[in-house]
C-alpha positions as CSV (number, residue, x, y, z in Angstrom):
1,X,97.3,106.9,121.7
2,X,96.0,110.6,121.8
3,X,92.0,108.9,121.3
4,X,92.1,106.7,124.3
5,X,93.2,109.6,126.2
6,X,90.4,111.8,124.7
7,X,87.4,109.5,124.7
8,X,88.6,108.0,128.4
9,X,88.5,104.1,127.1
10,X,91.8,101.5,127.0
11,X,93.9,101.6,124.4
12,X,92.8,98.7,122.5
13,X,89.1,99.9,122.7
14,X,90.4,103.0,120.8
15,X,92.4,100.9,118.3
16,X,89.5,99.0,117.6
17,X,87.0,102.1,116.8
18,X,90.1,103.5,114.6
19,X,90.0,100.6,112.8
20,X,86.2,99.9,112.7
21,X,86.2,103.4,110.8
22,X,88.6,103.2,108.8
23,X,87.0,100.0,107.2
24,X,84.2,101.8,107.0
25,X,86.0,104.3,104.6
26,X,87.9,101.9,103.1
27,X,84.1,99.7,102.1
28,X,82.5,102.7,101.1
29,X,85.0,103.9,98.4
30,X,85.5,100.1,97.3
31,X,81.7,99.9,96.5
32,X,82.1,102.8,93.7
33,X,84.5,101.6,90.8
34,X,86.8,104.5,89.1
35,X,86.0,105.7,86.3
36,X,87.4,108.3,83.4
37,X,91.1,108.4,82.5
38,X,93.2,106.3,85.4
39,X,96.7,106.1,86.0
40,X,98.1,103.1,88.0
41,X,101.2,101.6,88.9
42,X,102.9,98.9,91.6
43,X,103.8,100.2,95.0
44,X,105.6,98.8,98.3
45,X,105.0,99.3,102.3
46,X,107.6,98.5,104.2
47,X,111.7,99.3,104.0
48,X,114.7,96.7,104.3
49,X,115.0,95.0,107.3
50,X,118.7,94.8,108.4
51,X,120.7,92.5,106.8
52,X,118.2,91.5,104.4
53,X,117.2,91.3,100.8
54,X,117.2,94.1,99.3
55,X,114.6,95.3,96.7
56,X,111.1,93.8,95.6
57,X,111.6,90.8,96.8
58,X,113.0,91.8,100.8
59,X,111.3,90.1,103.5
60,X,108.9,93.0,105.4
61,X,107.5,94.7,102.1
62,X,103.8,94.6,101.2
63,X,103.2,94.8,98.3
64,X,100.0,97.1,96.7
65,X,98.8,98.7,93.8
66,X,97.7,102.6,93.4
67,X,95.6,103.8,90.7
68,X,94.1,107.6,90.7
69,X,91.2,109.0,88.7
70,X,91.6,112.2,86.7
71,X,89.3,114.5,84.7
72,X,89.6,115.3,81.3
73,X,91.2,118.6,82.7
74,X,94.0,116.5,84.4
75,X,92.3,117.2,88.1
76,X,92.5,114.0,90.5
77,X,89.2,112.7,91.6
78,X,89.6,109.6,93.6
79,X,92.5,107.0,94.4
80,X,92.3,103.1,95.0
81,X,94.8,101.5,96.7
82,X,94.6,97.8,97.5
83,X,97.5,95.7,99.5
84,X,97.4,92.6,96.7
85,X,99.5,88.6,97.7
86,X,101.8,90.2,94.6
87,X,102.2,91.7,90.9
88,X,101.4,88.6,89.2
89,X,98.5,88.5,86.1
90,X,95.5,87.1,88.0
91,X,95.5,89.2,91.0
92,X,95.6,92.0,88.7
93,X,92.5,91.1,86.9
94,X,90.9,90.3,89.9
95,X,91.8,93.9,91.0
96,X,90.8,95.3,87.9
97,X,87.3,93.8,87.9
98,X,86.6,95.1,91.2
99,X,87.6,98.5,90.7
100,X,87.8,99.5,87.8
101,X,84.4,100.3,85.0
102,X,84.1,99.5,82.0
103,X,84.6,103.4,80.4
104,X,88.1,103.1,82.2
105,X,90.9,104.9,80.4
106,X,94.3,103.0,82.0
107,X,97.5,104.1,81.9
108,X,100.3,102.1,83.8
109,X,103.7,101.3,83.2
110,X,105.2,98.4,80.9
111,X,105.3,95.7,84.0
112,X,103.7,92.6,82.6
113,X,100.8,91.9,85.0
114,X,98.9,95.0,84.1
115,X,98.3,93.5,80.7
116,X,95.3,91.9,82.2
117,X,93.3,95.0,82.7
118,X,92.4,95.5,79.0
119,X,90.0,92.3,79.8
120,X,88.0,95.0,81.3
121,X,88.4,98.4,79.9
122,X,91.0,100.3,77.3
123,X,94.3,99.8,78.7
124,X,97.9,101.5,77.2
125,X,101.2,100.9,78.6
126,X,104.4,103.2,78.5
127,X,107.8,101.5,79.5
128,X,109.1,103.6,81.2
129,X,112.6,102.5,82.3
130,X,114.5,103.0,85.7
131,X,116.0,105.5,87.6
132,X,115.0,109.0,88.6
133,X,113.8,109.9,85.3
134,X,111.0,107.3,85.2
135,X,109.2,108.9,87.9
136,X,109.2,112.2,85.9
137,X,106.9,111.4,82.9
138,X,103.8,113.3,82.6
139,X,101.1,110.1,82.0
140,X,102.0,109.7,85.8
141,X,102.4,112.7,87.4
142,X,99.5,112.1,89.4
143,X,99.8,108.6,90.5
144,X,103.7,109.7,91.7
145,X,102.5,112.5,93.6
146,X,99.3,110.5,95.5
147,X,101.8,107.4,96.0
148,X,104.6,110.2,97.8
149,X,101.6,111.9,99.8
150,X,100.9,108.7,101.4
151,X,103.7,107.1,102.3
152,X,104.8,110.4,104.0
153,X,101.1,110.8,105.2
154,X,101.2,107.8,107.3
155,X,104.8,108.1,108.1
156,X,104.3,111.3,109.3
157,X,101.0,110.3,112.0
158,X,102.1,106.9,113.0
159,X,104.8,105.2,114.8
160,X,104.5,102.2,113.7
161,X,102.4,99.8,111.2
162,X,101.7,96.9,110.6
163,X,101.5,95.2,107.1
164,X,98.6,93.1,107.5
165,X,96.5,96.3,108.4
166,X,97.8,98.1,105.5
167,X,94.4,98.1,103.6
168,X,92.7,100.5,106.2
169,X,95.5,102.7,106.3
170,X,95.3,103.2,102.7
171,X,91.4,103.1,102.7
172,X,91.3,106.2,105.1
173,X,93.6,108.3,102.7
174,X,91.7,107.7,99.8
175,X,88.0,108.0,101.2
176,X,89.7,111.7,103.0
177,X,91.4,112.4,99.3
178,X,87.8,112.0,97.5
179,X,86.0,114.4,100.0
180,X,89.1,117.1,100.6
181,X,86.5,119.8,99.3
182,X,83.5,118.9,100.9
183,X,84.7,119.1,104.8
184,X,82.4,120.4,106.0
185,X,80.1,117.1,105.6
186,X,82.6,114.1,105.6
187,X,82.0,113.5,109.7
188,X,78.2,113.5,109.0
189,X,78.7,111.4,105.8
190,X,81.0,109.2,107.5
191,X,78.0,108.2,110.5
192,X,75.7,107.4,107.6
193,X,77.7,104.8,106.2
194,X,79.1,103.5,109.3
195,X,75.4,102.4,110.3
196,X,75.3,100.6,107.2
197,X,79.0,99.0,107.0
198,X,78.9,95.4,109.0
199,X,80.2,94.5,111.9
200,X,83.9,94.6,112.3
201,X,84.8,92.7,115.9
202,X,87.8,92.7,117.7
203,X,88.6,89.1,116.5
204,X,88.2,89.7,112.9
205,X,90.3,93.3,112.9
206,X,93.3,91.8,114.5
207,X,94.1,89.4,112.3
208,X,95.5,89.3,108.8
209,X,94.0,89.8,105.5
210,X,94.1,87.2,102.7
211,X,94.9,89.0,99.6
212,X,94.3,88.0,96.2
């Protein structure tokens, strides 16, 4: 790893501050529910192992789901993306009442679960199908885009990752997304809210998440 080289420290020191800051991003952005017109949909980490199952339901996948603020003007704000056990109703509204507020504006596609967002905010679904043209309507341009940026994101910077760390991983792209045009401040913003995030020790960051 190119940061235990730089700072001088073992490899799993350097793991461990990786991972210490990216729950730091990951906390931060999770304290602020979106807001404004959201679109959201269900996502997968994780390919076919060989010989396997094939599909949602092949061993290896984790499952999550990706949602991405817009303005009025169709610009993306902010992204929440959340590793969940699966696609079923009550994770879904346990999702949506942590991240979502009330003045929400969703927009997802017809799978059943999502249903259980308009418990907390206006909600519309739009069926929209299989096959390559599903990916092509314009209520989720956005969402498609974010969701190819980072899968090929983390492709593209790791060798390898593992599925119950997924969270982080996701955390860091979104909290980076939100301040893409502020630069200039996100290492000095980043120190102030690490102060404040708590503890994270090697015991706790190795081992799997439970999600909901």
């Amino acid at each position: 790893m190119a940061l235990a080289r730089h700072l001088g420290v073992s490899y799993n020191t350097a793991w461990l501050v990786k991972h210490k800051l990216m729950q730091t991003m990951r906390e931060r952005d999770d304290s602020q529910p979106l807001n404004g017109l959201v679109q959201i949909d269900e996502a997968f980490w994780g390919g076919e192992r060989h010989g396997g199952k094939r599909g949602r339901g092949a061993a290896g996948k984790t499952p999550f789901v990706a949602a991405v603020a817009c303005s009025r003007d169709a610009r993306p704000l902010r992204l929440r993306m959340t590793p969940l056990k699966g696609f079923r109703t009550q994770s879904i509204a346990h999702w949506a009442h942590a991240h979502l507020a009330p003045d929400c504006e969703v927009t997802s596609d017809g799978l059943r679960c999502f249903r259980a967002i308009a418990a907390v905010c206006p909600h519309r679904s739009i069926v929209t199908g299989g096959g390559p043209a599903s990916v092509e309507k314009p209520e989720f341009a956005w969402i498609n885009t974010m969701l190819g940026n980072v899968k090929n994101a983390i492709h593209g910077t790791y060798h390898s990752l593992h599925g119950k760390h997924l969270g982080r991983y996701l955390g860091e792209f979104a909290y980076r997304f939100k301040r893409r045009c502020a630069l200039d401040r996100m290492v000095d913003r980043l120190a102030y809210v690490a102060v404040r995030t708590p503890p994270l020790p090697y015991r706790l960051a190795t081992i799997a998440e439970i999600h909901t």
